[in-house]
N, C-alpha and C positions, 0 to 999 in steps of 0.2 A: 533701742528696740529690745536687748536683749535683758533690760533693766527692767521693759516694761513687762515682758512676758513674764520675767521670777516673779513679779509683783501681784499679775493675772492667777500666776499658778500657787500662789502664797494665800492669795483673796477664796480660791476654790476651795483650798484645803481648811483655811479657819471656818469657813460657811461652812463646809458639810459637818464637819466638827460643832460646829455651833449647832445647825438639826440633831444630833446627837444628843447634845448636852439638854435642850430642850425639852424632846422628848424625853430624858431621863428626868427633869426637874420642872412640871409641868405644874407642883403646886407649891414652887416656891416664887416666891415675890421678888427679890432679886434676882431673879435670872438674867432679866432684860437686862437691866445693868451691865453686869457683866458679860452679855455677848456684844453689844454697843461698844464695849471697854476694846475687849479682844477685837472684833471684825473693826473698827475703826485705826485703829494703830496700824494691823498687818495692808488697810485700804490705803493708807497715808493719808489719810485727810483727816484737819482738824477737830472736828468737832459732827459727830452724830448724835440725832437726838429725835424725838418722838415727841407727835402733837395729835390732840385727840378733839374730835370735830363731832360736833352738835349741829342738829336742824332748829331751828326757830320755832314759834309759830308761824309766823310771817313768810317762813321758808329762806330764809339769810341762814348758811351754814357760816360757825364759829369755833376758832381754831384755838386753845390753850396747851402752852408746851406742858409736859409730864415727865419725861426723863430727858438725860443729854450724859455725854460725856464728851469732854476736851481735852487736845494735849495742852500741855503747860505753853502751849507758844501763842492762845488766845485767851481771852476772857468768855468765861463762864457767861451764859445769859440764863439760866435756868431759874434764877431768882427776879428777871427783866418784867415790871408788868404792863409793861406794852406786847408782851408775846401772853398774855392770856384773854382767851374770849375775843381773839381776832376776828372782824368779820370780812371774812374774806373775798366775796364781791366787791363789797363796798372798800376796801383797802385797797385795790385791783388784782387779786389772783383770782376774780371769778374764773379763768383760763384755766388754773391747778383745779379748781372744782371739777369743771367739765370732763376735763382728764381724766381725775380720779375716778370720779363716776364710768369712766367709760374704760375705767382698768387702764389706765395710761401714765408712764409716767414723764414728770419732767425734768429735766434737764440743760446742761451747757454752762456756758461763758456768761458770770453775769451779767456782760458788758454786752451781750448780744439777747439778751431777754427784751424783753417789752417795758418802755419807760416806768408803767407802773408799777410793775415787779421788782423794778431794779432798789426803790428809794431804801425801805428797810434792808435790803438784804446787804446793801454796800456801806451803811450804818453800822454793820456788824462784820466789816470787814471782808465780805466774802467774795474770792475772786470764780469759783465756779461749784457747782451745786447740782444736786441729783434729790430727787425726792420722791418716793413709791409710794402706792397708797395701800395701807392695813385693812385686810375687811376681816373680821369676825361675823360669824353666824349671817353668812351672807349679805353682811351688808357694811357699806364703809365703816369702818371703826375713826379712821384718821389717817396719818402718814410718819411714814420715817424717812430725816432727809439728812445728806453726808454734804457736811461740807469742806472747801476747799478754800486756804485761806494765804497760800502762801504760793500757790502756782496754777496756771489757767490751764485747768485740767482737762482732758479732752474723755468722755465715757465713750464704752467703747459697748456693743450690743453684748457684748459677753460680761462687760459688770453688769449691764444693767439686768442681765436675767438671772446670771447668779446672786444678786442683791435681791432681784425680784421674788426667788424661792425664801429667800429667808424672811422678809415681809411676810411671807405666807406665813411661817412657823412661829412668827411674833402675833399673829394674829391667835394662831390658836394657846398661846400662854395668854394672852388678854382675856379671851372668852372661854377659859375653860369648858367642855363641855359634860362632862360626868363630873363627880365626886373620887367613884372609884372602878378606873377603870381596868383592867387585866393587862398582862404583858400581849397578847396576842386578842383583844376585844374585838367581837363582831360587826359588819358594818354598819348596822343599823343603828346600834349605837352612838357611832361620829358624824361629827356633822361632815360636812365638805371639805371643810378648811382643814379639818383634823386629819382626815383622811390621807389629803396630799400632804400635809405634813409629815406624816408616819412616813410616806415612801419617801419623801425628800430624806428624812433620818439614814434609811437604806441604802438609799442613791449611793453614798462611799461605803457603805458597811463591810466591801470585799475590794476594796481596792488595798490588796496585798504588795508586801513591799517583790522587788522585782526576782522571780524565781522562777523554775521549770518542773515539770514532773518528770516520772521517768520515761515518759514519751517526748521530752521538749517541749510540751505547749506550755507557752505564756501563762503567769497565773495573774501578773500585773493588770490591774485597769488604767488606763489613761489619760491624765488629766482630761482631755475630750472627749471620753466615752463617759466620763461623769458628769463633765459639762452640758452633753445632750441630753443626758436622764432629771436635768433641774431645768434644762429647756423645755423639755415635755412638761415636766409639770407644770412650772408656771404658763403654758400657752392653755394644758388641761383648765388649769385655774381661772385666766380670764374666760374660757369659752365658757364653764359654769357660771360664771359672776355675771354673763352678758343674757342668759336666760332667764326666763319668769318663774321657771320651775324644772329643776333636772330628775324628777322621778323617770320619766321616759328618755332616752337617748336615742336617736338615731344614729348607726353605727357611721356611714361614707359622713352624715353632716359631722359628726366629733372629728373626721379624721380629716377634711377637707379642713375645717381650722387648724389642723395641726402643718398642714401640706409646706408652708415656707419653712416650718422647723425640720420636716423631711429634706425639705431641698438644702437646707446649710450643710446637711450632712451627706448629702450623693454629690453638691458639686465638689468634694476632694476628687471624685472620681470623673469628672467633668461630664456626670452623668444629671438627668434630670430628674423628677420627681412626679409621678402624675397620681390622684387619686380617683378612679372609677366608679361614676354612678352605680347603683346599684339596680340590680334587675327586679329585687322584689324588696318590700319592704323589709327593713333588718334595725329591730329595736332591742338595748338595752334596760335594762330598769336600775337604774341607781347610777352616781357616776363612779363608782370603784371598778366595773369592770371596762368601762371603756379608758378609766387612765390607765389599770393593767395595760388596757391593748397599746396606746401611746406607748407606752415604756416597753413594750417588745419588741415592735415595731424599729424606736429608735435602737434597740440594742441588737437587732438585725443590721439593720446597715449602717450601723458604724462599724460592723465586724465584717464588712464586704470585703472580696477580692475581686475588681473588675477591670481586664484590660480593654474594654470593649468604650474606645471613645464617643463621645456622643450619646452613650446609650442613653433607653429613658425606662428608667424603673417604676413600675405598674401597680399599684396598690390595688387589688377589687375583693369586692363580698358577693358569697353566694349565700343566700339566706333562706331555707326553708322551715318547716315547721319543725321545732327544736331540734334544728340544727344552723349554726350559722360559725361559715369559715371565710378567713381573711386570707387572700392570696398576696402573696409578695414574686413577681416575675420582670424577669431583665428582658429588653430587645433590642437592638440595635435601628440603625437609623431607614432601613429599608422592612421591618417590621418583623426581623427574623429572632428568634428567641435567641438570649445569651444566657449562659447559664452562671449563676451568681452563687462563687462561690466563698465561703463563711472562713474565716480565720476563727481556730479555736480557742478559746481565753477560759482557763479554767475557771476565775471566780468572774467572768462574766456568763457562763453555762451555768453559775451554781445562781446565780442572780434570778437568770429566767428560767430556771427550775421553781422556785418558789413563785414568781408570779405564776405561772403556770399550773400551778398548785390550789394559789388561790382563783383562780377564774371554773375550777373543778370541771374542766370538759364542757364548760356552757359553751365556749368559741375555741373557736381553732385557730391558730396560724399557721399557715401552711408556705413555705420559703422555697421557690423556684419548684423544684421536679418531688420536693417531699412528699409522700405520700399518706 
């Protein structure tokens, strides 16, 4: 166990490091390469690699590999031309399609896959397997898939999300979307993909090595409070991917798809999660300020202090004409307010300073008795 958590917390720090690098090297063509190289080594698994998937006319999507990297202890298949212009219903992973399409990924034991899935992939040695799907400019690009070739690997919901943000930041090195963009570009400029990308880069940008000020507060972030800030994003990510069009946001709907990643983070407190219809309508426009509000939200209570067992922490909006604020409130189990109080983390305050910065006073959050 204790082998698997270095391993957990070895995988988080190459990924955000990888968003890093990304965003600093957005138009170089080897990039991918090399984060495949790095994130695949510190994951332990053999061989990752990226395939990029075409519609038909006919509507049969076809899958040809384009990057890979392996340790020395498998063979290379990157040169294989049974792995290009795959047609992947008719091979039998119409299953990965649906998935993908519906922002899902797959995984497991190859040995517990579906016959049809199983033929190639145990061809090429592999005893377990994770595969996430890339979309550029809102729409499937393809996938990247990590394989395991030497022990039946068990994923665990926290690779798979912090695998999943990085998919995001592969997506937007595929589909570039400016030429030339600024260190700090507007949003109108980015598309979706890039968008979340940029904060995934952030997500560790102040996770300080462990120290105090001269008050004593914490300046460290926590493997977990980074971990929930790439949760946010990627759940932000599919709820955009599952829309027809995210010019308009409705503020409880973004946050009611985020509501299970709320709750991974209040049950440490064996408290629960609930998000509050709203009383009047409350619309965003664009999705950068509703994943702001996500990434506040989680860096709210992850930094709780609640000895109030049971409680159930209250998410609601009150929204009126330009003004719309988001309440965060504790109760307990007979309906009495608890008051929820905030452990201070100096570069997790300087975190949600700068969102807060960018959302410029269009929305509020407003946390227990704040006024």
């Amino acid at each position: 166990m204790i082998r698997n958590l270095q391993i957990q917390s070895d995988l988080l720090n190459e990924v955000v490091d990888a968003h890093r690098y990304i965003r600093a090297h957005l138009d170089d063509s080897d990039v991918i390469t090399r984060v495949l190289e790095h994130v695949g080594s510190v994951a332990g698994v053999d061989r990752v690699y990226i395939f990029e998937t075409r519609f038909t006319d006919g509507g049969e999507v076809l899958a040809s590999q384009r990057f890979e990297w392996c340790s020395p202890n498998v063979d290379a298949q990157i040169d294989n031309p049974e792995l290009q212009d795959i047609p992947l219903t008719e091979s039998g992973y119409g299953r990965w399609v649906d998935r993908f399409l519906a922002y899902r990924p797959v995984f497991g034991l190859v040995e517990n896959l579906p016959e049809s899935e199983r033929v190639l992939l145990e061809m090429q040695g592999i005893r377990s397997i994770l595969v996430l799907p890339i979309y550029a400019e809102a729409e499937l690009w393809g996938f990247v898939g990590f394989d395991d070739c030497s022990n039946g690997r068990d994923w665990s919901v926290s690779d798979v999300d912090i695998l999943l943000s990085l998919a995001i930041s592969l997506g937007a090195v595929i589909a570039p979307v400016s030429p030339a963009l600024s260190d700090e570009p507007p949003f109108q400029q980015l598309s979706e993909t890039e968008t979340v990308s940029s904060y995934a880069a952030m997500a560790g940008s102040l996770a300080w090595p462990e120290t105090s000020d001269e008050a004593g507060h914490a300046s460290a972030v926590s493997p977990q409070l980074i971990e929930a800030r790439l949760r946010s994003l990627v759940r932000t990510h599919r709820y955009f991917q599952s829309r027809p069009a995210y010019e308009d946001v409705d503020i409880v709907d973004f946050l009611r798809s985020l509501e299970d990643h709320f709750g991974l983070i209040t049950r440490q407190y064996s408290a629960i999660t609930v998000v509050h219809p709203a009383a009047a309508e409350c619309i965003l426009t664009g999705p950068e300020p509703a994943l702001i509000l996500g990434l506040l939200i989680s860096e709210k209570l992850c930094t709780l202090e609640i000895e109030e067992p049971g409680a159930t922490i209250l998410i609601s909006a009150s929204c009126k004409p330009g003004r719309r604020v988001l309440h965060v409130r504790g109760f307990d189990h007979e309906g009495r307010r608890v008051r929820l109080a905030g452990k201070h983390i100096v570069s997790s305050a300087l975190f949600q300073r700068r969102l807060i910065d960018k959302l410029d006073g269009s929305v509020m959050l407003k946390f227990d008795d704040e006024e």
